[in-house]
Every structure is written in C-alpha cells, then in structure tokens.
N, C-alpha and C positions, 0 to 999 in steps of 0.2 A: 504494500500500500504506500502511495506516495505522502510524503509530509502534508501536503494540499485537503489529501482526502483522510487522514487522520483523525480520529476523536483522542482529543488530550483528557488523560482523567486526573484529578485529584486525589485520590484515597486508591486504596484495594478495596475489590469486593469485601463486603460484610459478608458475614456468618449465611446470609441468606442469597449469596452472588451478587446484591444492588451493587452498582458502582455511582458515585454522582460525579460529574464531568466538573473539566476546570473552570468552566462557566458556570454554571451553577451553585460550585463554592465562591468565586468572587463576589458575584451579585449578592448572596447572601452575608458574607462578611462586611461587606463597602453596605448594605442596610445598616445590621449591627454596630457598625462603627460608625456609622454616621450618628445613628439615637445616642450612644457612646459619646458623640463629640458633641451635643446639643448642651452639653453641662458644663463644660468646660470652653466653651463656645467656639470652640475647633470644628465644627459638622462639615463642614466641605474638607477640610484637611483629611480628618477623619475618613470620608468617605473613598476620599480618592486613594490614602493609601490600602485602602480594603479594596478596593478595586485593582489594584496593581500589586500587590503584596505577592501574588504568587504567578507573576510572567514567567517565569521559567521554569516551571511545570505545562508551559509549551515548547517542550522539549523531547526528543528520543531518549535522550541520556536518564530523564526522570523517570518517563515510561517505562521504562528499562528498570529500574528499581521499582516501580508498582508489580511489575514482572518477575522481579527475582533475579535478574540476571545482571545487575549492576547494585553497587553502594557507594558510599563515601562520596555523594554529591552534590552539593551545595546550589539549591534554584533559589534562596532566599535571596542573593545576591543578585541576582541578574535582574530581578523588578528593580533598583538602584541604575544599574547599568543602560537597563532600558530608558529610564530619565533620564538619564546624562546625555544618553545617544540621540534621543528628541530636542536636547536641547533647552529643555525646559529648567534646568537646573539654576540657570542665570536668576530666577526667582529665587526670593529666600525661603518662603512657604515651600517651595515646589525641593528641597534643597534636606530643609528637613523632613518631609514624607520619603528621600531617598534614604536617608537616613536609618527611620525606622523599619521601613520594608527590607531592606541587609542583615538589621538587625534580630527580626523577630523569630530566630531561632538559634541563635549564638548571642550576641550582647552590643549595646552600642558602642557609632563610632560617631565622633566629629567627621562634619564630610569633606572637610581642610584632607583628613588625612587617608579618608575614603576614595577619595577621586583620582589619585593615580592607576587604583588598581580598577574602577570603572573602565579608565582612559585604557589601560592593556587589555581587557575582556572584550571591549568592543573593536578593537585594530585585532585581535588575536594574536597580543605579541606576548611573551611570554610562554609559562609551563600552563596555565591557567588555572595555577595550584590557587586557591582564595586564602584570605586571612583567617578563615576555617581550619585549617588545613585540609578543605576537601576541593574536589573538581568541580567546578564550577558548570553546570549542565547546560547553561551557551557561552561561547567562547567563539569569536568571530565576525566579523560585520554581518556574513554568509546566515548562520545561525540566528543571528540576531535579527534578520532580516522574515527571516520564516514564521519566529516565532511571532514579531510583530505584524505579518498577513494571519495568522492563525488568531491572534488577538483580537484584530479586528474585523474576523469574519465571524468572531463571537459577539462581539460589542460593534457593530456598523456602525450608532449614534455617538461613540465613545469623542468626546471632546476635551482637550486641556482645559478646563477650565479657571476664572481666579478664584482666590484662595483665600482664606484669611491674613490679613496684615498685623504686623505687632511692631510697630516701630519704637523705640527706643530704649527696649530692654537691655539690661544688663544681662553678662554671661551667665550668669547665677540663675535668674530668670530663661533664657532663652533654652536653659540645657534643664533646668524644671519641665518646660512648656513641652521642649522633645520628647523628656519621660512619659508626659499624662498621652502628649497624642501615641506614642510607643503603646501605653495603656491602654487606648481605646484600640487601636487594630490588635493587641495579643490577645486582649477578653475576645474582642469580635470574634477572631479566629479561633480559637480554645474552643469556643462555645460551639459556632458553626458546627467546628471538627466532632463534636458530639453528637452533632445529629439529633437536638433535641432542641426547641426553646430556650434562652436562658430562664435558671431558676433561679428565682422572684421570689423573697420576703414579703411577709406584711408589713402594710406601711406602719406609720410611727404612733399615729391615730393622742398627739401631744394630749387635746383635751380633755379626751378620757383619762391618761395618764396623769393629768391634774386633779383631775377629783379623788383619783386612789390616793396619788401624794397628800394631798390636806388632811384626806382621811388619817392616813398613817403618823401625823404630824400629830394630831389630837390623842390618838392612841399614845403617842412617847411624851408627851405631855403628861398626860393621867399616869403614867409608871414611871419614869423620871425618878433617879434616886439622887440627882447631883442638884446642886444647892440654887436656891429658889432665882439667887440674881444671875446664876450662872445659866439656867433656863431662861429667863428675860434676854439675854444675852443671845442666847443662842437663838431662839424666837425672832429676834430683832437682822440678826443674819442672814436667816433665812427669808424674812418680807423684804428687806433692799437688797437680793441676789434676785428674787421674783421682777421684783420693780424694776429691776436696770435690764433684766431680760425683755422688756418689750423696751429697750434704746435698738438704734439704726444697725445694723451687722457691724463689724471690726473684730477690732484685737484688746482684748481685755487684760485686767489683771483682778484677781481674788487675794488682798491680804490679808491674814486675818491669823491670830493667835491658836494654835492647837488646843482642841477640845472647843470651840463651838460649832457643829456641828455643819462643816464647811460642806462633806461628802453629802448629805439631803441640799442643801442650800445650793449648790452648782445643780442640781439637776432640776432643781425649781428655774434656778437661772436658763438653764439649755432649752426646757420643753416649754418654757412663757417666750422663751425667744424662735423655737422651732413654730410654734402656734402662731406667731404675731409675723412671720417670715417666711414662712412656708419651707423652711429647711428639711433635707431630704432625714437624717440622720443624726445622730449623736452618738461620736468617737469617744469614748474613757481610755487617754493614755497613761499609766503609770509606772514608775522605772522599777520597780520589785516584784517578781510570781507573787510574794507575800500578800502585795496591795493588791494584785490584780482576784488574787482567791478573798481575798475579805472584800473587798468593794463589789463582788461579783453576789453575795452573799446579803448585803445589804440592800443592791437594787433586784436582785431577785424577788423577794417580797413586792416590788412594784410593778416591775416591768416583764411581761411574758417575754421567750425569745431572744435571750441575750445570747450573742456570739462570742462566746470568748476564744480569742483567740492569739494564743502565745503556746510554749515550747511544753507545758504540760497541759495541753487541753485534748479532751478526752471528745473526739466528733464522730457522732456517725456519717456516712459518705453524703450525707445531703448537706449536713450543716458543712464535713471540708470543703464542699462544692461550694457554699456561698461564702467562707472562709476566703478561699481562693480569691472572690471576687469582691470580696465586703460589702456583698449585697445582702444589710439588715439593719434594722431599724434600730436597732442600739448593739453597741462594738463595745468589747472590752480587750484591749490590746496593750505590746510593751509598748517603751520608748524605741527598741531597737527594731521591733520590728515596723511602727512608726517611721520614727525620724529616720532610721538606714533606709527603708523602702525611696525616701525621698531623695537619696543622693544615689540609689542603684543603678545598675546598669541591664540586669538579668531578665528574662520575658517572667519568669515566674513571681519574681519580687517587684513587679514594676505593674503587671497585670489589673490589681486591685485599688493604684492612684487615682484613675479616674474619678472614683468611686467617691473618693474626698471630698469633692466640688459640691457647694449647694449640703455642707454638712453643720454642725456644732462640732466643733473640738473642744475637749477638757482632759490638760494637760494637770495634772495633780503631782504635787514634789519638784515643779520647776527648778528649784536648785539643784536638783542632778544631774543637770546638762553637765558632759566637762563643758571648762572655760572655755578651752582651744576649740570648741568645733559650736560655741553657744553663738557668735557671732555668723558664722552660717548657716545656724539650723532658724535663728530670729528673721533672718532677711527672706529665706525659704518661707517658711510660717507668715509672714507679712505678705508674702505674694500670694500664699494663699488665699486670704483674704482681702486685697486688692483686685485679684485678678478670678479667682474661681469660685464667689461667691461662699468662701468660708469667715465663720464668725469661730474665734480661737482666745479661751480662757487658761491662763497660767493659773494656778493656783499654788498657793504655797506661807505658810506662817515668815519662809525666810525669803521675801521676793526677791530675788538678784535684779538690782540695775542695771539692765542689757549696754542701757547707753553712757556705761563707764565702761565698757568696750572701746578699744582702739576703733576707728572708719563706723560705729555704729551710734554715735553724737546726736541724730536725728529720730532717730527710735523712740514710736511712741506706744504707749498703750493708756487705756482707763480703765478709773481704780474703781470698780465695784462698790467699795467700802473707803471712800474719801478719807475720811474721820477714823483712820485704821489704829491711831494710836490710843483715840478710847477704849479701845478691845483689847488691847495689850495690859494697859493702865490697870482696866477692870478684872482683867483674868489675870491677876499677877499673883498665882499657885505656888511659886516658889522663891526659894530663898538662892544666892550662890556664894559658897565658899570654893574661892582660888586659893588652892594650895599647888600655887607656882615655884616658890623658894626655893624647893627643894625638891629633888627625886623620891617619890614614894616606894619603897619596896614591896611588892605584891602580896609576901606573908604578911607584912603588916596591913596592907587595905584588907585581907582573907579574915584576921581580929578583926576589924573594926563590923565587919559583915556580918561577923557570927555571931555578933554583938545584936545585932537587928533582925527583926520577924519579917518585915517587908523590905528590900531592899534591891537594886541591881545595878551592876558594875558594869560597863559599856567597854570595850578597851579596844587600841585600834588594829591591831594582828592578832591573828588565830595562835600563834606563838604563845602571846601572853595570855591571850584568854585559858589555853592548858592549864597554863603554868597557875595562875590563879585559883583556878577550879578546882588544880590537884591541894594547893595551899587551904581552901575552904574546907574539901574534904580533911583535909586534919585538922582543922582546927574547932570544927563541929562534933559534938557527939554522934556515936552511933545509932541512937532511939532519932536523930534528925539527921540521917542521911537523906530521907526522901523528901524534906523541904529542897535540897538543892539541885539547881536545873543549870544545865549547858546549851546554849545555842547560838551556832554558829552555821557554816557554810558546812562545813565535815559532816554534818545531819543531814539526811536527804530531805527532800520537798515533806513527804509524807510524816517521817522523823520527828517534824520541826513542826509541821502544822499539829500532831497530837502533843508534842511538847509544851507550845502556847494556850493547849485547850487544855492542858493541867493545870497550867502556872495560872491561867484565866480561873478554872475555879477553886483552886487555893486561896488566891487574893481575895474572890467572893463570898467563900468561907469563913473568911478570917484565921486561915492554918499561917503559921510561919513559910515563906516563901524566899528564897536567896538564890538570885539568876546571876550567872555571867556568861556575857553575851558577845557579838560584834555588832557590827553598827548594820548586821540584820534586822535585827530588832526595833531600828531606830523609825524609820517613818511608815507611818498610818498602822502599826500593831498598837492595838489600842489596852495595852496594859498599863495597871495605875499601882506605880511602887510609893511608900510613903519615902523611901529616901533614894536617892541615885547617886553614885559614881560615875563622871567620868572621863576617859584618860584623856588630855589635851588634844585638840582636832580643830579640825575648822567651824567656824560659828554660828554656820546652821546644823552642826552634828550635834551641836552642845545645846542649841535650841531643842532639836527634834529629840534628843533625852531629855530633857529637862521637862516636855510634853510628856512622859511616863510617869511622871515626876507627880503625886496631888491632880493626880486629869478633871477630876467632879469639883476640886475645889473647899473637898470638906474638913481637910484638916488644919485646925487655928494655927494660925503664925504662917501657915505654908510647907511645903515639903523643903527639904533639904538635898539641894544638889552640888558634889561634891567634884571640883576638876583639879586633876591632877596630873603629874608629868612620871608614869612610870619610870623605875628603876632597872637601868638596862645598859651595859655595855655594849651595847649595840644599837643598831635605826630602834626609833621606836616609831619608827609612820610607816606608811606604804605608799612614798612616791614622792616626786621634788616637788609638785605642786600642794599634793596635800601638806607634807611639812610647811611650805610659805604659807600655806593660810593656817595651819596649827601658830606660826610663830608672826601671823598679822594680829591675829586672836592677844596673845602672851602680849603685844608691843603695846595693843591699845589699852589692855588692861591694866597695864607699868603705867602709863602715862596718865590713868583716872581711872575712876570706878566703872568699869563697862556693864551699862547695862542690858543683858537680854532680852529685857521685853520691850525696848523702846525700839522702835522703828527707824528713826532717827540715826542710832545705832550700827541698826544692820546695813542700814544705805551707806553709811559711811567705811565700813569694812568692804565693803564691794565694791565702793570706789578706789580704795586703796589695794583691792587684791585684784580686778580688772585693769586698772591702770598699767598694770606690768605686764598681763596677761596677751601674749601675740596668738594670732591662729595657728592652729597644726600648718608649719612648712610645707609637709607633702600635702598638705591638702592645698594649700590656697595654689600652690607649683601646679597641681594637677586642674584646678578651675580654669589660671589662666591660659594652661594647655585646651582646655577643653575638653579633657584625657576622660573621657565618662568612668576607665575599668582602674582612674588612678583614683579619682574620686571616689569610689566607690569601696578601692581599696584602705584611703585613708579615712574618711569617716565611719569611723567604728567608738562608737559609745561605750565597746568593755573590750581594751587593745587586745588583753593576754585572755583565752578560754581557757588556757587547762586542756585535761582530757577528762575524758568522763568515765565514771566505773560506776556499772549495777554492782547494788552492794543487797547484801541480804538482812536488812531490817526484820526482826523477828515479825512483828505481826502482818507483813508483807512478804514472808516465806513463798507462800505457795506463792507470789507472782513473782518471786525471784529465779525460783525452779523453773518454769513455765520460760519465761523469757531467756534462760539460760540455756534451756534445753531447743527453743526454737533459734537462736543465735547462731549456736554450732551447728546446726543442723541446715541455715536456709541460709545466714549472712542475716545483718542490719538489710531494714527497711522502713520508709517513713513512719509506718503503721505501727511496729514491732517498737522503735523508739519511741513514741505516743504511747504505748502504753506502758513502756518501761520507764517516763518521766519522775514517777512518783519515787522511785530507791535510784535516782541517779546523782552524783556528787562529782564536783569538780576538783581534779586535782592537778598542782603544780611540779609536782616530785617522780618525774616521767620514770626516772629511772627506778621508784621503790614503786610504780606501777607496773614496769616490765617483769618485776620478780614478784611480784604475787596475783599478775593479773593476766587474764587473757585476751588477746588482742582481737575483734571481731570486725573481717571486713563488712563493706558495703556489697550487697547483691546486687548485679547488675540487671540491666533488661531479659538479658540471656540467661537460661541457669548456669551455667560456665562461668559466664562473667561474676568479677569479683573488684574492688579497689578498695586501698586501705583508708582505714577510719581511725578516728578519735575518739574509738568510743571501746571500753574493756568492759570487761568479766572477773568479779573475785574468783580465782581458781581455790575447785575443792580444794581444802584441808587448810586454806586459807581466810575462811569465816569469819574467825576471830580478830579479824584485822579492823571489821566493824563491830563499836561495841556500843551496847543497849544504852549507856549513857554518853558519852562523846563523840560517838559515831565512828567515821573514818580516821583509824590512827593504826600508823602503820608498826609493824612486830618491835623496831627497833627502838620504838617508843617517839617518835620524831613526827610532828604537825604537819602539813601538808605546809608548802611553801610559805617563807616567812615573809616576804614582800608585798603576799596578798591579805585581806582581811574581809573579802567580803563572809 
C-alpha cells in the first residue's frame, strides 16, 4: 500500500480488535485541551497543540511499532519539527505549542535550544538520533512532506491560526505559562488515551458547605473546654476570615497567634470566597504528612470527598485517576508536591497544573518555604493569581516578610486580620526563659523533666533527641517508664500517628506525660504540655513550640517555655542557614528582651534573616537559562531524601510480611509503595542500610524489566533494629544521620 492510501492509527487494537485512527485521536485531544485551556485562558493555544501533538504518528516508522516490528521511536518530536518547517514558529504563541508537543512524553525544553535539532530532522542531516535518545519517526524534508499530505487529507479545513498573546512577561512567568498549557495537552491526551470521558468530581456546592460549617461552629462552642476569652477570641477569627472572604480574589495573608482556631476560620474564608467568586476548588497545602492527616480529619467532619493527596494516601483507582488530574472539589496536598509540580518539567507532574486556575489556595505553615527558593515560589504564587484567576492564603502564626527578600521589594499581600497584634497580646499563654549563657547538658534538662508531669523537650537533631531520651529513661522511675514518649522521624508514619494519640490522651487524662521530640512535633500537632523545652532554633521553631506550650490558655501565670543551647562538642543544628537564624534569634535576644508574641518582633527577625538570604544559585542559573530539567532539578523543598526502609512496626506486622513478601517476589511499584507508606522511615546512614537491609528494585513495564531504587527491606533476623519505643536504630546503637532532624 502506498503512503497516499494509508490509514495512520494511533493506538493498537484493544482487547476487542477497535483501533481508533490518528485523526480521531487529535480531534478528540485538540477538544479536550481546548475546554482545558478555557481556565487558564490558553483555548486556542490549547487546542492547537492537541491538534498537532501527535504529527508523527503519520508515519511508517510509528506504524511499525503499533505492529511490533519497530521500537525506540520518538513521533512526539516531529509535531515540533513540523512547526518549524511551516514556519510558523517566528510567532511566540506558535513557538511555545512546539515546545510542549516535543515534550509530552519525555520533558520540556526551551525552544532557544530545541530548534537546532528541529533545523536537522527536517534537512535530514544528521543520525536523526532525538534528545530522547530514540529515532525520531520522520526525519527528512521527503518524510516530512508525506506526513504533512497525510495531515491534511485528515484535516482539509486545518488552518494556522492566531493564538493567544502575552506580552511582557517575565521568564519566570513565560516558563509557568509553558507548564499549564504543557498541562492542558498531557490531561487532554492521558485522558483521550483512555478511551473514556474524563472523570468529573462533584462540584464544590460552597453554600451548603456553609451551613454544615456554622452548624459545626455552634456544636464546639457548646463543648469548648478552653477559657471563655480564649473562645471570644477564636469566635472573633473566624467572623473577619468569613468577612474578608467575600473581598475581590488576590493574594492574602492569615496572621494570627496559634490556638485560635485559624484551621475552621480559612475555610470559612475559602468557601465565602468560592460562593461570592464562583471559584472552581479549594487546595489545602501543608509542609508535614503530620498536618496533612490531622487537617484531613478535621474537615472530614464537613466536607464529603476530600482528595488527599500526598506520598501516604491510600486511593482507590478512581480517586488516583482524579489525583492524577486534581479534579475535586477540595484537595488536600504537600508543599512539595505543590510548589515542585510548579517548577517541573515531567508530563506526569505537570499534568494536574491546569487544574489550579479558577481555585482557593490555602497554604498553612508558610514559614517553611526555604528562604532560597521562597522568593520564587512568591513570584510563581503571585502569577497565579494575577494571571489564572487564583485567590492564594498564607497562613501562619510566624508570617515571613516575603518582601525582605533581595529583587522581591514590591511584594504585596492582605492581612486578613489587620489588628494581628491584638491576638498575640491577648493569647499570651506563655512565659520565656532564655537560658543562652551557657550550654545545657542533656542529663541535666532529663532532671529537670523528671521533675514535671507534663512536659516536652523539642531538640534540633535526632542525635540529641536519643541521647536525651536514653538520659530520661534513667533518671525516671521504673512504675513511670510509660509516661515517657519518643518522636521523631526514626518512627514510621503509622508509629508516630499512635504515638500522638497516646500522649493526646494522657494529657486528657491528666496521667504524667514527658515527650522528647524533633521539630516533628512542632507545627499544627495540636498537643498542650504545661511546660516546654527548647533547644535554640530559628524563631518560628520557638514560636511553633511554645504553641504546645498552655494551647486552651488555662493555666494562671502561663506555661513555661524553656530555650536552650544544648551541650555538645559538636554542630548542634542541621545546616548553615538554620544555624544563622538559631544565632539571629540569640543576637536579638542579647540586645533586648525579645519578644515572641509580638508581631512586630517576628517582622523584624525576617528582615534581618532575609536580608542576607540570596536565591538557590543553581536555581536562578537554570531560570535564566530557561533550562526547565535545571529548574526542576534545583527546586526541591527537602534537598537530601534519604532512602527509605519498611520497617516492621509490631502492630503493622502482618503489613510488613505482606509487603515484604510481594517486594521480592514482583519489585516496587507505585501501588505496593502506597501501601507500604505507613512503616516507611527515612534514613541517612546508607551504608548501616546496606548491612541490615534489602535492597528492592523498581518493576519495570516488562516482567524482566527491573531499575534500582531507594527504597529497602529490614532483612530477617534483623527486626530488632526497629524498636517499639525509638523506632529505627540501628544494632551499633548509632541515630540515623546527624545533620538531619526532621
């Protein structure tokens, strides 16, 4: 059969011989992404690279792999190639759809540095090897020539048409804008490729959701056990977070003192603002699994339907399907998988941006942006809401001011709560004693603990918090071993969530209760010690314990929170920047009485710790390259992973065995890690991982196929390495890596 009289398909036969032709996947993609681009107000962008995304599956070379008799060939490339060869590229719209369509099954490029190798595939000079490493399935004017009679005996009415304009964005913004339309043609296609409609959540339906909330509001009123002004308080948070939700969309800020009840009060804010704006959705971003399983907990009670979705969420295949696309009407997600999704480069990670536009975002513990990457995760966030009809709430007791950032001077947002240092004033729970002088010795904070019924030590490495714990233990009786509790990262997810739901009803009890912790612990675990430790840190870590600290308000005089500079021949922080702000903290304290609860205060500490603060090198290097896979590589919100080890947590045996035994048996797979999330622990100490653990690849597509992972196995007889009280420690008696603390 000649090339002329050809039918080019798309896919292989299904299960049942249908094949659908290359024409009737484009058309349905170029629909898709155009509804796709109506939100983002990309639709003809959108559409057209749905339309052209897959020209080079007019080709023999492709057909030949729908046949079996060829691989390793790259036709995502040539819809690229084919712009170029029209000449349409000279547009910048037209410029970035070549862009995306290259990209949508390897990763993007700037088309600065795309366009030589367009320039070779269409002269046929060259191996016509791709930036894939694969052959490229036309290669030649000849080729290219065929494939474009074959296009256009599909599409006769097919016209260049123009496109959207976006004149005087910044790189930052233009390589955003790439991503989302990148988004609407990978959903498009993903979806098509399924052969099904996409599935469609229910909508958000705000005003009913308002009626449950006030309901629920009246009910924690009437049981409220925290002190009467402390409830007016919180009362008073929650009606000006409603009120400011029906102001114009933008970019907000929430500040407001831990313990009034900020988590009800933003979602009063979102759905008065979704109802009054017609917003498609509301995003809950928060930096810890911790937050995300306790805040998922809270609005569950309100809201049907929550997606949550981060690195131990348990989905069946409908919910991963609209996971994939973050199509639901309230999202619960990390920061990383957040904020990285918006600097990536990858079809799977970039797929679910769109989805963004026309949302509520509620970013919760803003101050755990690093510094270095906060000044371009703030400018991104700002387009968003400039440009893609997002309205975006920080929230946080410690607000960082963005615009004591170097180049971010102009940075604005609104304060929810004007009047923020009334709430500070009024909730002032605690007392603080600096005990800077001098280095404390950890047996001696372990007296002073044993000394107290309620209490918790905070400290900034897993090192010391051992070391500490093993000191408590001896220095408490044996009838009160079981007031004392360990938690840190060495506990798996599961470990540590039963851990907090002890130490929660001991507190409630009124049993003696004595934690030491890391700065796990520290934001939105909503434990109330009557006194706290802790060790010298930066001055929202000292905020966000001192919030553990008297949380209801009911003990006279206040709690007592204790900071100190452990005793240590060696670091006692984890990293140069946390050290500068551990000793911004110490400087301003030397020069006057600092205080915690004033606002005033913390503005001032973040002027003097941003001031210094330059962005990540490789990152801004890889912006002005336009480098999408440098970008992508340097914005990472947690530099160092670890590896990861299933540990066998007693009362998660049987899903220890189970996962262990399908591990060796099949290899890791996305599924098999979902539900081994719950006993998985990150370790730093690669090398006491190789001797007690087993290394389990990743399964590839093929059964044959294998590639090495990051992910081990406690090998029998090695059990004992995780133990019912500290978790993962290894035989030698040694912490997992001392540099880290989470």
């Amino acid at each position: 059969m000649c090339e002329s009289e050809m039918i080019y398909y798309a896919k292989s036969a299904d299960e049942h011989g249908n094949r659908i032709t290359n024409r009737q996947h484009l058309q349905q993609v170029a629909v898709l992404a155009r509804q796709f681009g109506v939100e983002i107000g990309m639709p003809s962008c959108s559409e057209m690279a749905g339309m052209t995304h897959d020209f080079g599956k007019y080709s023999p070379a492709f057909q030949n792999v729908l046949e079996g008799t060829a691989s390793n060939i790259d036709h995502a490339i040539c819809a690229a190639a084919f712009l170029y060869g029209c000449g349409i590229v000279k547009k910048c719209a037209y410029r970035m759809v070549a862009c995306v369509t290259a990209a949508h099954h390897s990763f993007l490029q700037a088309y600065d540095s795309l366009e030589p190798e367009l320039k070779e595939l269409i002269a046929g000079k060259g191996s016509g090897t791709c930036h894939s490493g694969k052959q490229a399935a036309l290669f030649g004017s000849a080729a290219y020539g065929n494939a474009k009679d074959a296009f256009f005996q599909d599409f006769s009415d097919f016209r260049f048409k123009a496109l959207e304009k976006f004149p005087g964005e910044s790189l930052l913004e233009k390589m955003l804008r790439t991503r989302l339309l990148f988004s609407c043609l990978v959903d498009a296609d993903y979806t098509a490729s399924a052969g099904q409609p996409p599935m469609t959540s229910e909508g958000l339906q705000p005003d009913r959701l308002l009626k449950d909330l006030y309901a629920h509001m009246q009910t924690l009123r009437r049981t409220s056990l925290a002190d009467r002004g402390v409830n007016d308080l919180r009362d008073e948070v929650f009606r000006q977070c409603g009120e400011t939700g029906d102001a114009a969309p933008g970019f907000f800020t929430l500040t407001a003192p831990t313990g009034v009840g900020k988590t009800l009060a933003l979602l009063h804010f979102a759905l008065r603002h979704c109802a009054a704006y017609g917003k498609r959705r509301i995003i809950l971003v928060l930096p810890f699994l911790t937050l995300t399983e306790q805040s998922q907990k809270v609005y569950e009670k309100l809201i049907p339907h929550i997606l949550a979705d981060h690195s131990q969420s348990r989905l069946s295949e409908e919910q991963q399907e609209l996971a994939a696309r973050w199509d639901a009407p309230f999202i619960i997600t990390t920061s990383v998988r957040f904020f990285e999704g918006l600097f990536s480069c990858r079809p799977k990670d970039c797929r679910k941006l769109h989805n963004i536009a026309q949302s509520v975002v509620l970013f919760d513990e803003a101050q755990s942006l690093p510094a270095d990457l906060a000044a371009a995760t703030m400018r991104a966030a700002d387009a968003l809401c400039r440009q893609y009809g997002c309205t975006i709430a920080l929230s946080t007791a410690t607000q960082p001011d963005f615009s004591a950032l170097p180049g971010m001077e102009t940075w604005h947002a609104r304060e929810i709560l004007p009047d923020a240092g009334r709430y500070y004033a009024a909730l002032r729970r605690t007392r603080v004693d600096w005990r800077l002088d001098r280095p404390t010795p950890l047996p001696e904070l372990a007296g002073e603990m044993a000394q107290e019924t309620s209490v918790c030590a905070i400290v900034n490495l897993r090192r010391h918090a051992r070391q500490l714990y093993d000191a408590l233990q001896t220095a408490c009786p044996e009838e009160e071993q079981d007031s004392l509790f360990f938690l840190t990262t060495d506990l798996c997810p599961a470990h540590r969530s039963d851990s907090i739901a002890a130490i929660r009803a001991r507190l409630r009890d009124g049993k003696p209760c004595r934690v030491v912790a890391t700065q796990c612990i520290e934001a939105g675990v909503d434990l109330d010690f009557a006194s706290m430790y802790r060790a010298l840190a930066p001055l929202e870590a000292i905020i966000q314990a001192s919030g553990r600290c008297n949380r209801n308000g009911t003990m006279p005089g206040g709690g007592l929170v204790t900071v100190f500079i452990p005793e240590d021949i060696r670091d006692v922080y984890p990293g140069d920047f946390y050290r500068r702000a551990a000793e911004t903290v110490k400087l301003m304290q030397a020069e006057g009485d600092l205080d915690i609860h004033a606002p005033t205060a913390i503005a001032a500490y973040y002027h003097r710790l941003f001031g210094a603060t330059q962005e990540r090198p490789e990152l801004s290097q890889a912006m002005r390259a336009e480098d999408y896979v440098g970008v992508e590589q340097a914005y990472r919100l947690i530099r160092q992973q670890g590896v990861q080890v299933v540990v066998p947590y007693p009362p998660k045996i049987e899903l220890f065995q189970t996962v262990r035994q399908q591990a060796r048996a099949e290899g890791w797979t996305a599924a098999l890690l979902r539900e081994a999330a719950p006993i998985l622990v990150s370790s730093y100490q690669e090398e006491q991982v190789r001797q007690h653990c087993e290394q389990i690849p990743w399964r590839g597509r093929r059964a044959h196929q294998t590639a090495e992972s990051d992910f081990y196995i406690l090998c029998t007889g090695h059990e004992n390495c995780y133990r019912a009280d500290t978790g993962l420690q290894w035989l030698d008696g040694q912490s997992v890596a001392e540099l880290f603390m989470l």
